[in-house]
Each structure stands twice: as structure tokens, then as C-alpha cells.
N, CA and C atoms of all chains as a GROMACS GRO file, in nm:
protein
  372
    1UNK      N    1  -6.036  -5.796   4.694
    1UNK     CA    2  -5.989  -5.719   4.810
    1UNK      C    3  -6.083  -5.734   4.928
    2UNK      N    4  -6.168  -5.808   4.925
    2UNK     CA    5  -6.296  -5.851   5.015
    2UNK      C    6  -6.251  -5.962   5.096
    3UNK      N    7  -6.166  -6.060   5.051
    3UNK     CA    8  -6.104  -6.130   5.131
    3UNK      C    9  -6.112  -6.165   5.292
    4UNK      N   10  -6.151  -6.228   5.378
    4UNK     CA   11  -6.160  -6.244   5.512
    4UNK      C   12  -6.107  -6.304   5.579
    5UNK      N   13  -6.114  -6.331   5.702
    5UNK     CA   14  -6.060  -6.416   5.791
    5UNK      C   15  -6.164  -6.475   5.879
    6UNK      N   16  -6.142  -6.574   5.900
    6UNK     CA   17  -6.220  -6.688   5.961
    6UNK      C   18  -6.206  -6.727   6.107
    7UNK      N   19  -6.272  -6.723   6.206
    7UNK     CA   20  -6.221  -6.752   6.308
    7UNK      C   21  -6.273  -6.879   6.388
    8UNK      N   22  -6.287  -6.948   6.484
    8UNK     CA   23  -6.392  -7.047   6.551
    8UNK      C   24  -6.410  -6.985   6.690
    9UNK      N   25  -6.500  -6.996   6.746
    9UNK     CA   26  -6.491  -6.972   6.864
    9UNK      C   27  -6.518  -7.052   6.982
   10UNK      N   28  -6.397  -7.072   7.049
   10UNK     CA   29  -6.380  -7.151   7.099
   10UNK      C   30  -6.361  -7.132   7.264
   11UNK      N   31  -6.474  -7.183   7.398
   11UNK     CA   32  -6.504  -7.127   7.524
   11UNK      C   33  -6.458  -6.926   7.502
   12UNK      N   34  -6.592  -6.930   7.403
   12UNK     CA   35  -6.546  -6.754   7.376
   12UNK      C   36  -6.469  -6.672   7.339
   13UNK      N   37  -6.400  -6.780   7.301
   13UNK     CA   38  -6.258  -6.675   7.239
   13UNK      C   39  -6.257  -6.699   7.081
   14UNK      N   40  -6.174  -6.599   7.000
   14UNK     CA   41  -6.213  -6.616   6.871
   14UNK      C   42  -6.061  -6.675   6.802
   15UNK      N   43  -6.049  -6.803   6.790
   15UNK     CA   44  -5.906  -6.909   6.738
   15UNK      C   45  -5.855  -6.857   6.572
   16UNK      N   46  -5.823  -6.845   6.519
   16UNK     CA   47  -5.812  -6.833   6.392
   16UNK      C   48  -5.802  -6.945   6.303
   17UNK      N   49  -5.895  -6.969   6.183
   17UNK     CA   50  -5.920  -7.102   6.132
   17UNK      C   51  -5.836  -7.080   5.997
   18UNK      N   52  -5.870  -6.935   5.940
   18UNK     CA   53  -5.854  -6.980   5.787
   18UNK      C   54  -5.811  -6.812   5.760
   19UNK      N   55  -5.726  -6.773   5.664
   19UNK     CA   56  -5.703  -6.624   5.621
   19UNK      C   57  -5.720  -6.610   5.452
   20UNK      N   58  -5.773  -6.524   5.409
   20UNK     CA   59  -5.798  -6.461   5.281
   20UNK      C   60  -5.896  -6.572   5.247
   21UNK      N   61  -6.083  -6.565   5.296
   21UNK     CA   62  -6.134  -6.669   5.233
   21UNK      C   63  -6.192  -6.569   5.123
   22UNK      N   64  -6.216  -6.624   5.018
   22UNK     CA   65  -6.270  -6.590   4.946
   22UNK      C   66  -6.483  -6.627   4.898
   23UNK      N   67  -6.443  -6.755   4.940
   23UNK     CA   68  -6.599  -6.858   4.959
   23UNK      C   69  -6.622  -6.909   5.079
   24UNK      N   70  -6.746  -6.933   5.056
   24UNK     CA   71  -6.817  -6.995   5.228
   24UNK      C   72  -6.875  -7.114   5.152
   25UNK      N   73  -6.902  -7.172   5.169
   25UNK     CA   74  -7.033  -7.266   5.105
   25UNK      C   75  -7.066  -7.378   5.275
   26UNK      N   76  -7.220  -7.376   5.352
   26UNK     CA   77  -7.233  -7.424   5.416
   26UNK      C   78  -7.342  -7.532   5.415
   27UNK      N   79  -7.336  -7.608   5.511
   27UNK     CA   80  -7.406  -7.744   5.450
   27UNK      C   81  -7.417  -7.840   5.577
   28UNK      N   82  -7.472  -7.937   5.603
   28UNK     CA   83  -7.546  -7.963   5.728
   28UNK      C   84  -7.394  -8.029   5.794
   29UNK      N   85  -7.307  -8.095   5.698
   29UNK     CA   86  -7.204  -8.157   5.729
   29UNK      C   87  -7.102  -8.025   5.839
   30UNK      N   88  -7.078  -7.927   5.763
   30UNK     CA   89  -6.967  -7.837   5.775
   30UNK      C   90  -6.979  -7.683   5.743
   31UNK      N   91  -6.880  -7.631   5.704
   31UNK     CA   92  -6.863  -7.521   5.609
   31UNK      C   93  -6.715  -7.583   5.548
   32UNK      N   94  -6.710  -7.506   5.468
   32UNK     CA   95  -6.610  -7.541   5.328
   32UNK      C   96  -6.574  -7.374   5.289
   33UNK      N   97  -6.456  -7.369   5.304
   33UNK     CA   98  -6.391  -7.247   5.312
   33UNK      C   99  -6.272  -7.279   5.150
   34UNK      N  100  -6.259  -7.172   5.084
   34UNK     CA  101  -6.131  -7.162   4.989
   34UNK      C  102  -6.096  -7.027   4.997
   35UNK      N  103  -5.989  -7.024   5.016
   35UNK     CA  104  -5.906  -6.873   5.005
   35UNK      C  105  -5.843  -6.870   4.873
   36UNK      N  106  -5.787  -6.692   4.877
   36UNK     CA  107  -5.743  -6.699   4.747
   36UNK      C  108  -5.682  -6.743   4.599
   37UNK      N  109  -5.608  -6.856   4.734
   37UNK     CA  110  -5.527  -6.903   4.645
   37UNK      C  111  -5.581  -7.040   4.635
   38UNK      N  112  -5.700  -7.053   4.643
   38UNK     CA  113  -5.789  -7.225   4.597
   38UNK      C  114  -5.785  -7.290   4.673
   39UNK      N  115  -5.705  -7.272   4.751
   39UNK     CA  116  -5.723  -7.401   4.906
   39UNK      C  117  -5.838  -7.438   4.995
   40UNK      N  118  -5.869  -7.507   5.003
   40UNK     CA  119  -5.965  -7.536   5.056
   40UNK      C  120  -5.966  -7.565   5.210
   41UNK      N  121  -6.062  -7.589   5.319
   41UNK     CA  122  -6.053  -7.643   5.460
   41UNK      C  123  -6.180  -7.641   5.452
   42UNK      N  124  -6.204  -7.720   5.489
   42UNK     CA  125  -6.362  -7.810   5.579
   42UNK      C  126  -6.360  -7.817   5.704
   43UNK      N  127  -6.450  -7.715   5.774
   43UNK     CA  128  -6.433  -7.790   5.964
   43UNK      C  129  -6.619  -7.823   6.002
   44UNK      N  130  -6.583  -7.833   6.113
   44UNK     CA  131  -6.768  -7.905   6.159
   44UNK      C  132  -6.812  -7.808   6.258
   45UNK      N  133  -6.852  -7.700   6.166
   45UNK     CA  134  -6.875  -7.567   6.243
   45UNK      C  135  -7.028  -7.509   6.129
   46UNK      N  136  -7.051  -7.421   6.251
   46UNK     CA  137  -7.205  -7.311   6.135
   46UNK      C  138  -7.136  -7.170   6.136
   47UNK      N  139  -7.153  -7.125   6.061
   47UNK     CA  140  -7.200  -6.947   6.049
   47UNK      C  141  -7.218  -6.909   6.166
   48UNK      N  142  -7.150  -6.778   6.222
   48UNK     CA  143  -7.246  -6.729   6.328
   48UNK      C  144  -7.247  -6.619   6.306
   49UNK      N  145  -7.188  -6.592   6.227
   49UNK     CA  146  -7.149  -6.398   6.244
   49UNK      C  147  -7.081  -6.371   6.080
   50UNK      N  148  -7.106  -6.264   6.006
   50UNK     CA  149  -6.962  -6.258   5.963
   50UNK      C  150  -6.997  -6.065   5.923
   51UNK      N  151  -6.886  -5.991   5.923
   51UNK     CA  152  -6.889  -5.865   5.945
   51UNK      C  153  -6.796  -5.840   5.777
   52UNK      N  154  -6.872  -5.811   5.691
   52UNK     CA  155  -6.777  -5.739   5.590
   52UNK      C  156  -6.740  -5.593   5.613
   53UNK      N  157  -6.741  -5.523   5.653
   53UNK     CA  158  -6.682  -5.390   5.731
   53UNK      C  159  -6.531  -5.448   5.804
   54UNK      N  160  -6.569  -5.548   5.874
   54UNK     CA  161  -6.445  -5.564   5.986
   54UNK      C  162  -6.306  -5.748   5.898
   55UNK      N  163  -6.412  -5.805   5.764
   55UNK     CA  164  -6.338  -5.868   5.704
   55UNK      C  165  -6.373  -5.967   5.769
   56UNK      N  166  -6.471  -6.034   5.829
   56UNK     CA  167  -6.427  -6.188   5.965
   56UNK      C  168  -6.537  -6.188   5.981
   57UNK      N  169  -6.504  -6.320   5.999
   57UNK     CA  170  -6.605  -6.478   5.991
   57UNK      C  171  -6.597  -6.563   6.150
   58UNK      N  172  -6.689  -6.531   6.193
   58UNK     CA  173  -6.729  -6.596   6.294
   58UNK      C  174  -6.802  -6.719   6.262
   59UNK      N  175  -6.730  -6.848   6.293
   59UNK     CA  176  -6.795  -6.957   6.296
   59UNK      C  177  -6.803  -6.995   6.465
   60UNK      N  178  -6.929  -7.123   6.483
   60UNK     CA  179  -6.902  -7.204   6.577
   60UNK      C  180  -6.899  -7.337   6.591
   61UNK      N  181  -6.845  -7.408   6.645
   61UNK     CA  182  -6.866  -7.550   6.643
   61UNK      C  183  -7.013  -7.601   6.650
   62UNK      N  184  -6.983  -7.708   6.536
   62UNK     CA  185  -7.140  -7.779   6.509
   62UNK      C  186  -7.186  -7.862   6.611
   63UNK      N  187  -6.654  -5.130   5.148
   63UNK     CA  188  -6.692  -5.095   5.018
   63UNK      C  189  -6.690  -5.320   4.938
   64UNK      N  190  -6.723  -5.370   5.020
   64UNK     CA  191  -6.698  -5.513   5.019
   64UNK      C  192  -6.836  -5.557   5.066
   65UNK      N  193  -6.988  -5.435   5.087
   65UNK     CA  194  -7.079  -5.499   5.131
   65UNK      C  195  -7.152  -5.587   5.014
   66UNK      N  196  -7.233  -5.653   5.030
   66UNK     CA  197  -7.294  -5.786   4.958
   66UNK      C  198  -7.427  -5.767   4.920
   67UNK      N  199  -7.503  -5.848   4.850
   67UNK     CA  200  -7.681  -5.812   4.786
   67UNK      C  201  -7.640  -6.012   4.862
   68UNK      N  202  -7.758  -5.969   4.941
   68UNK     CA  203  -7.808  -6.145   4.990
   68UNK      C  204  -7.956  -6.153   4.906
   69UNK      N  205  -7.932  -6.310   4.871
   69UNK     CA  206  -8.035  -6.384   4.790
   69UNK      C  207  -8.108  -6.499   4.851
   70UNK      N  208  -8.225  -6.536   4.833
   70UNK     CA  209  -8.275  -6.649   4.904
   70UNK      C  210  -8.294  -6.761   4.807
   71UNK      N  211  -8.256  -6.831   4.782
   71UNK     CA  212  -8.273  -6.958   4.737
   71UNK      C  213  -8.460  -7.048   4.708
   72UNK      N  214  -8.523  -7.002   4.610
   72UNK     CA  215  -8.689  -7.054   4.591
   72UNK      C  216  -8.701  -7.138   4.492
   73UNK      N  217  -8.731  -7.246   4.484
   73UNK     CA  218  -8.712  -7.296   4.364
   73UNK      C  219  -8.666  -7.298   4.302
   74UNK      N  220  -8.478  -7.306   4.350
   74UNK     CA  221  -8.386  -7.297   4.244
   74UNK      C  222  -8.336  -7.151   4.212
   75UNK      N  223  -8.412  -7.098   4.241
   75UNK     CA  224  -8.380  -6.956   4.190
   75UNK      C  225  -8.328  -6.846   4.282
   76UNK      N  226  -8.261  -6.768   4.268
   76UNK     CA  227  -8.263  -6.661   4.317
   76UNK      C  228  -8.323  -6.516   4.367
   77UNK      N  229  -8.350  -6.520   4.496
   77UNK     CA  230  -8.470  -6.401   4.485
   77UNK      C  231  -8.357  -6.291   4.527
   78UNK      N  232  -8.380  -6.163   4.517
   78UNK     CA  233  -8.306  -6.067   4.575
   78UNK      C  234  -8.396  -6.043   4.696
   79UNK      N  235  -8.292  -6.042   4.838
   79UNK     CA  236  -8.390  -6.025   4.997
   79UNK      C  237  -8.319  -5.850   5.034
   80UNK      N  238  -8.163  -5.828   5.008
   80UNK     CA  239  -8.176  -5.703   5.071
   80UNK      C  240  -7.987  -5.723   4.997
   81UNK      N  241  -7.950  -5.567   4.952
   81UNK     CA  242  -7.866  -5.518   4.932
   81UNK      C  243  -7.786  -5.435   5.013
   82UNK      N  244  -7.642  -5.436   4.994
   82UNK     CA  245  -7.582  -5.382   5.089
   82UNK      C  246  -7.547  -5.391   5.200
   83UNK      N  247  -7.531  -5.521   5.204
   83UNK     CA  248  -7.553  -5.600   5.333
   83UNK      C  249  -7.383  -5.586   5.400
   84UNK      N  250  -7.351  -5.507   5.539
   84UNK     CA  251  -7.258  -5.506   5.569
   84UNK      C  252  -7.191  -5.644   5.699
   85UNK      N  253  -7.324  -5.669   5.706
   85UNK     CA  254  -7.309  -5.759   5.885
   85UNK      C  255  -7.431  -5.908   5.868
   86UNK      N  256  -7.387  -5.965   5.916
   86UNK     CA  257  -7.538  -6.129   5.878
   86UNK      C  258  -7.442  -6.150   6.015
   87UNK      N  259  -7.595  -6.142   6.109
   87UNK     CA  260  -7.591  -6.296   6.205
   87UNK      C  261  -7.657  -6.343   6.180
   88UNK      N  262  -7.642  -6.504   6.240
   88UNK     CA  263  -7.700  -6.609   6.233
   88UNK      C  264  -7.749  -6.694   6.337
   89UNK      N  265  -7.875  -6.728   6.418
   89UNK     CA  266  -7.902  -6.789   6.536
   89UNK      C  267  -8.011  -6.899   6.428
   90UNK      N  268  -8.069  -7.001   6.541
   90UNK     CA  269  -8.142  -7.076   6.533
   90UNK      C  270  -8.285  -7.038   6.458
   91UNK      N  271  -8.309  -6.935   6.498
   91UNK     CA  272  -8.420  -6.879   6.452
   91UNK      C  273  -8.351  -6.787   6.305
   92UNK      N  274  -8.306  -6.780   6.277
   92UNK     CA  275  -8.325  -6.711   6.155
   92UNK      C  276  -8.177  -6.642   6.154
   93UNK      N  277  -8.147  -6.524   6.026
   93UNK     CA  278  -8.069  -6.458   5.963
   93UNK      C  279  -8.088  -6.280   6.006
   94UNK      N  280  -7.985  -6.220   6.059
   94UNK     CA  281  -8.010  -6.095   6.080
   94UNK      C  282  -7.921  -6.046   6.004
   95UNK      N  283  -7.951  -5.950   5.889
   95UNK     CA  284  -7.839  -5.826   5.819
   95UNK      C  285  -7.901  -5.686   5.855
   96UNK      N  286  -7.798  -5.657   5.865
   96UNK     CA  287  -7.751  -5.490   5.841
   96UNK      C  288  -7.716  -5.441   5.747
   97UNK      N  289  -7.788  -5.346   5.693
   97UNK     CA  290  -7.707  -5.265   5.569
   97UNK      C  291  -7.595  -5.187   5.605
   98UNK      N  292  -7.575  -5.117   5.504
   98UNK     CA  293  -7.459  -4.979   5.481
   98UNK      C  294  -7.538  -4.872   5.585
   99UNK      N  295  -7.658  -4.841   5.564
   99UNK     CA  296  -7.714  -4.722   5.615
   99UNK      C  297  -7.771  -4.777   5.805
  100UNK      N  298  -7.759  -4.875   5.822
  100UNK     CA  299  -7.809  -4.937   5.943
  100UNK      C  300  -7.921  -5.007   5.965
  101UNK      N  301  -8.018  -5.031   5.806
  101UNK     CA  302  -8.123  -5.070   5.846
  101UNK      C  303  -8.136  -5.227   5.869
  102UNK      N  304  -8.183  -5.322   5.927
  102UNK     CA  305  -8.204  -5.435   5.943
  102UNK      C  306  -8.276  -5.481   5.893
  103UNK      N  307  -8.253  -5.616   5.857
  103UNK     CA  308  -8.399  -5.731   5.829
  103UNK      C  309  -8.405  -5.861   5.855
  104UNK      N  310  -8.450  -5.924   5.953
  104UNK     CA  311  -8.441  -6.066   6.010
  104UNK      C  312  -8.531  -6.176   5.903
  105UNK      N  313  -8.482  -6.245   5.834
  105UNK     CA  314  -8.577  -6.366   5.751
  105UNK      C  315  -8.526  -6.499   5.815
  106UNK      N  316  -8.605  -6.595   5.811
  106UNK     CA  317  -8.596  -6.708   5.858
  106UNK      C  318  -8.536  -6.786   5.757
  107UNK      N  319  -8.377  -6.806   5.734
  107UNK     CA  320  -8.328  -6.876   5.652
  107UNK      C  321  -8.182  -6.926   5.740
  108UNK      N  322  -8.118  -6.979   5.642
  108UNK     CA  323  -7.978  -6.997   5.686
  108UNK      C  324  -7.848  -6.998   5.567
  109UNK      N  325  -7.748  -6.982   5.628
  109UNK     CA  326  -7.674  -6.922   5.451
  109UNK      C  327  -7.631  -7.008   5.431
  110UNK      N  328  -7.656  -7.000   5.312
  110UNK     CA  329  -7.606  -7.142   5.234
  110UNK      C  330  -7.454  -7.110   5.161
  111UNK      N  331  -7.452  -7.047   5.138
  111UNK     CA  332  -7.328  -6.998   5.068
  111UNK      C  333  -7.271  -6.836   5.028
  112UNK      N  334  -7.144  -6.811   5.058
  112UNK     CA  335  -7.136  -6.686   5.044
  112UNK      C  336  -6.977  -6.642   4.934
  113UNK      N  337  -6.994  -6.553   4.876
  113UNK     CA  338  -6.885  -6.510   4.750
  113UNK      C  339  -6.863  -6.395   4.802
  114UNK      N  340  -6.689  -6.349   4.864
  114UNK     CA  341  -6.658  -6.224   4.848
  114UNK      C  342  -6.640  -6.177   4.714
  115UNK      N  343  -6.584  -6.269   4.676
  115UNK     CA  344  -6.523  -6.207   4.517
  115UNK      C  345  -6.662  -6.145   4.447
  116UNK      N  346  -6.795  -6.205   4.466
  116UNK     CA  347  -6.906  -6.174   4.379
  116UNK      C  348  -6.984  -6.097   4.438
  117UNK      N  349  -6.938  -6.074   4.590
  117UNK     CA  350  -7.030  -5.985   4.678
  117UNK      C  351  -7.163  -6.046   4.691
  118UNK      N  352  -7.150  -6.164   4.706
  118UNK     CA  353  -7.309  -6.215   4.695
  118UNK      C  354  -7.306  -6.330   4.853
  119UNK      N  355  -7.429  -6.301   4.916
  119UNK     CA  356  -7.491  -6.382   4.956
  119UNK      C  357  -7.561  -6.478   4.939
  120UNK      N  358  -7.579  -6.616   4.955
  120UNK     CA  359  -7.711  -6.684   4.914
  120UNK      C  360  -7.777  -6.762   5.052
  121UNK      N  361  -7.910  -6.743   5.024
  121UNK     CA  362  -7.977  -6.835   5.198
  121UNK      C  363  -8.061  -6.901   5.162
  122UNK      N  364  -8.109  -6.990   5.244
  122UNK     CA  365  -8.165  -7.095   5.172
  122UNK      C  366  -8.270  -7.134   5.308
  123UNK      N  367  -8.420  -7.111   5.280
  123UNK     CA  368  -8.539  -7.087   5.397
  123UNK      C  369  -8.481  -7.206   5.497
  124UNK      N  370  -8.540  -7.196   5.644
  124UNK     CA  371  -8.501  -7.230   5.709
  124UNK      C  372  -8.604  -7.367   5.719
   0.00000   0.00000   0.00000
């Protein structure tokens, strides 16, 4: 039930990348996202934020 | 009720850095969390990986 949403931010605004992630795993390449249901997405972004109170994942481009 | 125990990554291992972690930013310089109760703690790492399902953080020194 922890589940999140992912966003990029993009000239300041927050895009929506990914819904119900379940994993992060980050790495010099990317981040690597899977949601509930096992799917995976890879983008070429870092961590910038992420708020478990509010569910969301602030990434930014790498 | 989805906050997290972040871990630092030492030799393979897992250290426990701070529980209850509701909020992690992330800048160049280092890792900022917030707990449940508001308290902060800035370490110089970067996250390496994160589990809602396990409520776990992991960071890995910077």
C-alpha cells in the first residue's frame, strides 16, 4: 500500500514517469523503477526527492 | 504509515543510519531525511536503492 508515483522534472514542472512503483534501484547509468505489477522502466535520471507521506518520487534528468 | 529505516551500505553490509524516515532529499553533497517526528539527518551518501514493499532504504557513501 506504499506504492508511489514517479515524476521527472522537467523546466520545473513535475511530468509523470511511472505509477505504483514499488522499487527504486539507482546506479550511475539511470534509475530502474518496477511497479506492482513487475514492470519495469529505466530512464537517465537521479533521485531528487522522494516524500513517503505524499507517495512521490521526484527524479531529475541525469 | 509507509515511512522507511534507511541503511548505508559498508562493506557489503548493512548499517542502520536512521528510522522512520518520512522524506530523503538528495543534492550533490549528500542525503537529507526527515523522520516521523521532524528530526533530520544529512550523511554524505547517495541512494542506492529503495523498497516500498520492505520499507527500506539503502545508500551507499558518497
Amino acid at each position: 500500500m506504499c506504492e508511489s508515483t514517479a515524476y521527472i522534472l522537467k523546466d520545473g514542472k513535475e511530468e509523470l514517469v511511472f505509477e505504483g512503483v514499488d522499487l527504486l534501484e539507482s546506479s550511475d547509468d539511470g534509475v530502474k523503477m518496477v511497479d506492482i505489477f513487475g514492470e519495469e522502466k529505466i530512464i537517465r535520471a537521479k533521485v531528487k526527492r522522494f516524500s513517503l507521506l505524499d507517495h512521490k518520487i521526484i527524479l531529475e534528468p541525469n
